[in-house]
Each structure stands twice: as structure tokens, then as C-alpha cells.
C-alpha positions as CSV (number, residue, x, y, z in Angstrom):
1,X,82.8,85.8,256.2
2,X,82.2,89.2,258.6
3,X,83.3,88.7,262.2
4,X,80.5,87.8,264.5
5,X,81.2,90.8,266.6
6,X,79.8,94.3,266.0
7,X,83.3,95.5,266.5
8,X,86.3,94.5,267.5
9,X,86.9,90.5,267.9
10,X,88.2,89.7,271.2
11,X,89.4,85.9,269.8
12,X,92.2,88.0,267.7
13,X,94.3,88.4,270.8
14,X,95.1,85.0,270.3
15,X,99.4,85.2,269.9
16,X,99.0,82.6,266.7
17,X,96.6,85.0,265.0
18,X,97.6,88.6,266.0
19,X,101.0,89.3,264.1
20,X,99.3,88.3,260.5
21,X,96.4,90.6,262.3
22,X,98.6,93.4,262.9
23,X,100.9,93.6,259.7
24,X,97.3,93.2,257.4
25,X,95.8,95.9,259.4
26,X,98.4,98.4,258.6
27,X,98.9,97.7,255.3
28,X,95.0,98.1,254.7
29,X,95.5,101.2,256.7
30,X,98.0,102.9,254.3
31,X,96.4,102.2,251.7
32,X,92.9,103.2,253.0
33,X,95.4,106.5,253.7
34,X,96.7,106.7,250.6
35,X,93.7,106.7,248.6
36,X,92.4,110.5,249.9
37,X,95.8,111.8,250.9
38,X,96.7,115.1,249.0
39,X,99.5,115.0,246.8
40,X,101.9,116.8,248.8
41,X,102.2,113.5,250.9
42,X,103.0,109.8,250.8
43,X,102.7,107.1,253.3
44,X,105.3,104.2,254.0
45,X,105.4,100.8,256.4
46,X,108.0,101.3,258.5
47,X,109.1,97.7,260.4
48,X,111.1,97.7,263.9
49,X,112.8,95.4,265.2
50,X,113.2,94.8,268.6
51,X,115.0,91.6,270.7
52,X,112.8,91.1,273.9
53,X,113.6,88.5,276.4
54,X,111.3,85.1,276.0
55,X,109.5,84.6,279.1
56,X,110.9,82.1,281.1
57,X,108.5,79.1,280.6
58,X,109.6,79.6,276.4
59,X,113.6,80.2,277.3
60,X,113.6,76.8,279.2
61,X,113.8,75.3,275.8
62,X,116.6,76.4,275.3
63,X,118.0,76.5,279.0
64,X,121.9,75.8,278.6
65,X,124.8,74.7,281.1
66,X,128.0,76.2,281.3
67,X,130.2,73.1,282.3
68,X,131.5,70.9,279.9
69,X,132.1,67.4,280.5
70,X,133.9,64.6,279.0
71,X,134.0,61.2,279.3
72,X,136.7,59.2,281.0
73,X,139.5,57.1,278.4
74,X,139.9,53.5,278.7
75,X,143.1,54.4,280.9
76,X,140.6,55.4,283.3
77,X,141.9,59.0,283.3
78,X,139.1,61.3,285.3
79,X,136.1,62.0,283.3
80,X,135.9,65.9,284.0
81,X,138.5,68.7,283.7
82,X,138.5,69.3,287.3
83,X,138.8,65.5,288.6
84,X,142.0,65.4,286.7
85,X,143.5,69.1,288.1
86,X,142.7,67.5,291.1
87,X,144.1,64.5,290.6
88,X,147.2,66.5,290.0
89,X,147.4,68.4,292.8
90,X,146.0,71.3,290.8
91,X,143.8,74.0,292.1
92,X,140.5,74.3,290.3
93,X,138.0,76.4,290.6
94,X,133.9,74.6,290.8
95,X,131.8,75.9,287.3
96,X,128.3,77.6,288.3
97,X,125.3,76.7,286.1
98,X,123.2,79.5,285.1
99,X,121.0,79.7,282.7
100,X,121.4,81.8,279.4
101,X,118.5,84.9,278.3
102,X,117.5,84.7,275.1
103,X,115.8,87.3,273.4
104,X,113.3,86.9,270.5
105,X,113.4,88.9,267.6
106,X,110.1,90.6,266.9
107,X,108.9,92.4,263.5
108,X,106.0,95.2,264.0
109,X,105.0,97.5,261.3
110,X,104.2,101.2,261.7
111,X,102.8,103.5,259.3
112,X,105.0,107.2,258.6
113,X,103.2,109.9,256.6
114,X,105.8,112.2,255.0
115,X,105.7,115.7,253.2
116,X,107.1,114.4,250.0
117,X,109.4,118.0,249.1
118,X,111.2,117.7,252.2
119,X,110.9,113.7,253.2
120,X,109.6,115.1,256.5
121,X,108.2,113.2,258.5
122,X,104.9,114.2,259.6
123,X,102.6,111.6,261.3
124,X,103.5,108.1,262.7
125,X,100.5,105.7,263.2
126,X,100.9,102.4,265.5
127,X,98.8,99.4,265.8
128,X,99.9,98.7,269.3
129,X,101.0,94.9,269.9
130,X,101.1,92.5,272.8
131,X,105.0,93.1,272.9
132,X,104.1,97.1,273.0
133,X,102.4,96.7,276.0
134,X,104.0,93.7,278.5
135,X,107.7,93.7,280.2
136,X,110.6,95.0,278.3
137,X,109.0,95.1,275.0
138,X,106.6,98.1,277.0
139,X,109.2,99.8,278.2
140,X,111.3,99.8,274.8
141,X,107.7,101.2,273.4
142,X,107.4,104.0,276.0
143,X,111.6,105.0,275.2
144,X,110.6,105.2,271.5
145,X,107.4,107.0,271.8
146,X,108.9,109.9,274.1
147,X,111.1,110.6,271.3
148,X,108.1,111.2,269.0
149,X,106.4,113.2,271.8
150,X,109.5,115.4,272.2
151,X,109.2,116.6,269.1
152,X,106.5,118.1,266.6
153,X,105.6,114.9,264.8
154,X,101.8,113.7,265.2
155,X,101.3,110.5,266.8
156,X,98.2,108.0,266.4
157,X,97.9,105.4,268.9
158,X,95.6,102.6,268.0
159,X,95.3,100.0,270.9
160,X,92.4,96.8,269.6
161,X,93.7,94.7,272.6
162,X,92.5,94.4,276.3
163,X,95.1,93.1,277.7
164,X,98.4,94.4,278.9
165,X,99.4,98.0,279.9
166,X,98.4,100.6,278.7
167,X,99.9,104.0,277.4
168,X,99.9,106.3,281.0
169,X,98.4,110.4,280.4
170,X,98.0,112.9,283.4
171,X,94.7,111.6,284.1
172,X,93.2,108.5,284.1
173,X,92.0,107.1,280.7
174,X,87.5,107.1,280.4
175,X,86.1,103.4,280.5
176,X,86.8,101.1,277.5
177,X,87.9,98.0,276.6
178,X,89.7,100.0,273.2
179,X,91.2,102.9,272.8
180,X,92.7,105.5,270.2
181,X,94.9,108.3,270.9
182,X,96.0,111.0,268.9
183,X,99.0,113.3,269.8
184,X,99.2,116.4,267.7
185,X,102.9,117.5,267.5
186,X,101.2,121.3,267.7
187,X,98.9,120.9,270.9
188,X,101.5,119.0,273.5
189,X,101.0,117.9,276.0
190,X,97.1,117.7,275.3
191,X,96.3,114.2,273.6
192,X,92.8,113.2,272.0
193,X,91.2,110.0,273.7
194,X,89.4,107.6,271.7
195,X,87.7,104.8,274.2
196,X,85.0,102.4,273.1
197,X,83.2,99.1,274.8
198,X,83.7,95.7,273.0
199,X,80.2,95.9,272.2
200,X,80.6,98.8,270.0
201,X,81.7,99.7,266.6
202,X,85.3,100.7,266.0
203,X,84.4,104.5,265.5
204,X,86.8,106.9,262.9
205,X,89.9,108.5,264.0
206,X,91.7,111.8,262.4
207,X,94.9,111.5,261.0
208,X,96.4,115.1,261.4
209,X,98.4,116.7,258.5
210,X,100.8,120.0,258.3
211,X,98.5,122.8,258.4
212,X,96.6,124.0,256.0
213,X,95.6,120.7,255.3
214,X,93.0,119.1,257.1
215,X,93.0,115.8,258.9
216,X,92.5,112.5,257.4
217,X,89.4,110.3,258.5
218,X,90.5,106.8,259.3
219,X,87.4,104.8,260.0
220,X,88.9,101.7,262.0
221,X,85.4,99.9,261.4
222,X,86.5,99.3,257.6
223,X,89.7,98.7,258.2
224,X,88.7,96.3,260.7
225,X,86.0,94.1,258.8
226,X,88.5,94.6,255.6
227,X,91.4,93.1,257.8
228,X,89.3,90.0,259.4
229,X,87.5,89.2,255.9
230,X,90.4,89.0,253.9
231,X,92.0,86.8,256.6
232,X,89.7,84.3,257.1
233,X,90.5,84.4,260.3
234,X,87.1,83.0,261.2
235,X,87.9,79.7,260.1
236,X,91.1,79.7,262.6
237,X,90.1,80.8,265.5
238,X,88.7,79.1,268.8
239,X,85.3,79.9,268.8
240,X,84.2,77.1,271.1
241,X,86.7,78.7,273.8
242,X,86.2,81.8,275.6
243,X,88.8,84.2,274.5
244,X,91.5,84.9,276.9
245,X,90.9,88.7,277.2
246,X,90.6,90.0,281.2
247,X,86.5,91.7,279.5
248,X,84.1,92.1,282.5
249,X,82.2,89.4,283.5
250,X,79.0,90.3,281.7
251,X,81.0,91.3,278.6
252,X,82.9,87.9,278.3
253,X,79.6,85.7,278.7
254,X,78.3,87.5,276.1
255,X,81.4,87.2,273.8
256,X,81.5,83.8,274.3
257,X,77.9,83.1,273.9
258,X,78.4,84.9,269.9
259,X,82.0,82.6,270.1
260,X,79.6,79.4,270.8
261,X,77.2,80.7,268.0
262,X,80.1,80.6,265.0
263,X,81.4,77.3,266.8
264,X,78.4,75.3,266.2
């Protein structure tokens, strides 16, 4: 069954829903790609891996000490290391406990376009995540996306979530709860803007090429309704919630409201 929203669906920011989401999406978008991409070229999912640190409320789980204990014998020896080395006249030094940081391994897939003679890459398209855009997982993004910028690759930004930071340009960003951007490695620094209310269609993006050839034309409203009907995610998310996105005030009543609607 089609989404209940006329574009993008709010409810997929949900962190159970979103990875299957994101790695459906770009596989749908290479091969939406591949289908009217001239034969010089190829496309390829490209998966990173990155180890961000779990917020704290998830690494408490796991939250370890670093003394060690031990029981006492039945000759009533001391139970702990440093008892006894006192007991013998030994001088100890007191264990601290701090807690451990543990990092979670996260998968994303990103789509390269290469010029098949030369396996050069060309264009790299991302699906922006939640990790992409929040604590150290934004700031590994931003380190990786300067070294596309530096050079003469293209870059396509696609950002389908509200929340979390977004991607900084010289001036600030026109109104939208969505954006896409596209970076052509021959017109740095300038960077094409894509911004559209939740209320509206996904509109079609260009993917550039190596000139001659002219840009692709990625229509992100397909792609979307191809994604969330293949999915099914309408039979797994919480309709009967409001979603969990920071919309205006107006815009989440109303999302809610269609939410309700599918609930029932």
C-alpha cells in the first residue's frame, strides 16, 4: 500500500525502520540510475563503516568496572587484592571505576558512478542518515565529505530526515523540512539547493556526468513510493503516535491527523 503522505513520510525517522529504509532506497536508486545511464558508465553500492560512540543511556548496558574482586577462603584470608597487601604491610594503590566507551558499528550505503575505461570515479550520491547528521558520526560525515569537495568528483546530497544537523553552505539554507544538494566537482564552491515542505512531493534531482554527457534525472518521488511499497512499511509503523520529527506545529497536527487516518 502507497504511503499516506503526498511526499515524504515523517513516521520513517523511526531508528527501527530507517536503516532497511535507507539501504532499499539506494539500491532502488542505482538501479533507477542504471537503467538510462550511457554505456560509458556503471554504478556501484559502496558501504562504510564507521564505529560511533553509543549514547550514554545505550552504553550503560554495558557499563563495566575496572576492580576485580575475590572472595575471601575459608582461612579467612582478605577477600580483595588490596586488603591482603595491606595486611602485609604492602603499599597499594586504590582502583578508580570508570566506565568504558563503546562504539557501535554502523553500515550505510552510498551510491559511486564510475567512467568504466578508467574506473574513475565520477559522482558519489548519499542518502544522508541519522548517524550522518548527530555527534561524532556528523563530524566523521563532514571529514569525509570535504575530501570529496576538495576534489572534482560530483556530490549529491539527499537529506529525507528533519531532524539532526544539517550540511552548513555560506548562506543560510531556503525553508524546508527536505533538502537535496548537488555539488558539481566543475562549479566549486557553488552548490545547487534542493528544499521542499513535508507537504510536498519529493521533486527530481540531476545526477551530473563528465561532460559531454548530460545529467541524469533522479525523480526521488519514485524512488520514494518504490522504496515504502516494496517495504510494507505501512504495516510497521506507529501511525497512532505522532512521529517524533521537530515539523512545525501546524505541519505535525496535520501529519498526525493523516497518521490517525491509516491507524484506524
Amino acid at each position: 500500500m502507497p504511503s499516506p503522505f503526498p511526499g515524504m513520510d515523517p513516521y520513517l525517522e523511526e531508528p527501527s525502520i530507517w536503516m532497511d529504509f535507507h539501504e532499499s532506497f539506494i539500491t532502488y536508486c542505482r538501479d533507477a540510475i542504471n537503467e538510462r545511464l550511457p554505456e560509458a558508465y556503471e554504478t556501484r553500492i559502496e558501504e562504510r563503516i564507521n564505529l560511533v560512540e553509543l549514547p550514554a543511556e545505550e552504553s550503560r548496558l554495558f557499563r563495566a568496572d575496572v576492580a576485580v574482586s575475590a572472595v575471601g577462603d575459608s582461612t579467612g584470608h582478605p577477600s580483595t587484592g588490596a586488603e591482603y597487601a595491606k595486611s602485609a604491610g604492602v603499599a597499594t594503590v586504590e582502583p578508580v571505576t570508570i566506565p568504558l566507551i563503546f562504539y557501535e558499528e554502523v553500515h550505510e550505503s552510498k551510491l559511486h558512478i564510475l567512467h568504466r575505461a578508467e574506473q574513475r570515479l565520477v559522482t558519489v550520491i548519499e542518502l544522508l542518515s541519522p548517524t550522518n547528521k548527530s555527534g561524532e558520526g556528523f563530524l566523521l560525515y563532514k571529514s569525509k565529505r570535504n575530501a570529496i569537495l576538495s576534489s572534482r568528483v560530483h556530490l549529491v546530497e539527499i537529506d529525507l530526515l528533519v531532524g539532526g544537523q544539517r550540511v552548513q553552505l555560506s548562506l543560510p539554507l531556503p525553508p524546508g523540512d527536505y533538502y537535496a544538494f548537488v555539488a558539481r566537482g566543475n562549479r566549486r564552491p557553488d552548490c545547487e539547493v534542493f528544499a521542499w515542505p513535508v507537504r510536498q512531493q519529493l521533486p527530481p534531482v540531476p545526477i551530473p556526468l563528465l561532460p559531454p554527457d548530460r545529467d541524469l534525472r533522479l525523480d526521488l518521488q519514485e524512488l520514494f513510493a518504490t522504496t515504502y511499497e516494496r517495504g510494507r512499511y505501512r504495516r510497521s509503523l506507529r501511525y497512532a503516535d505522532p512521529p517524533a520529527v521537530a515539523l512545525a506545529s501546524e505541519d505535525l497536527e496535520w501529519a498526525s491527523a493523516l497518521g490517525k487516518g491509516v491507524a484506524r
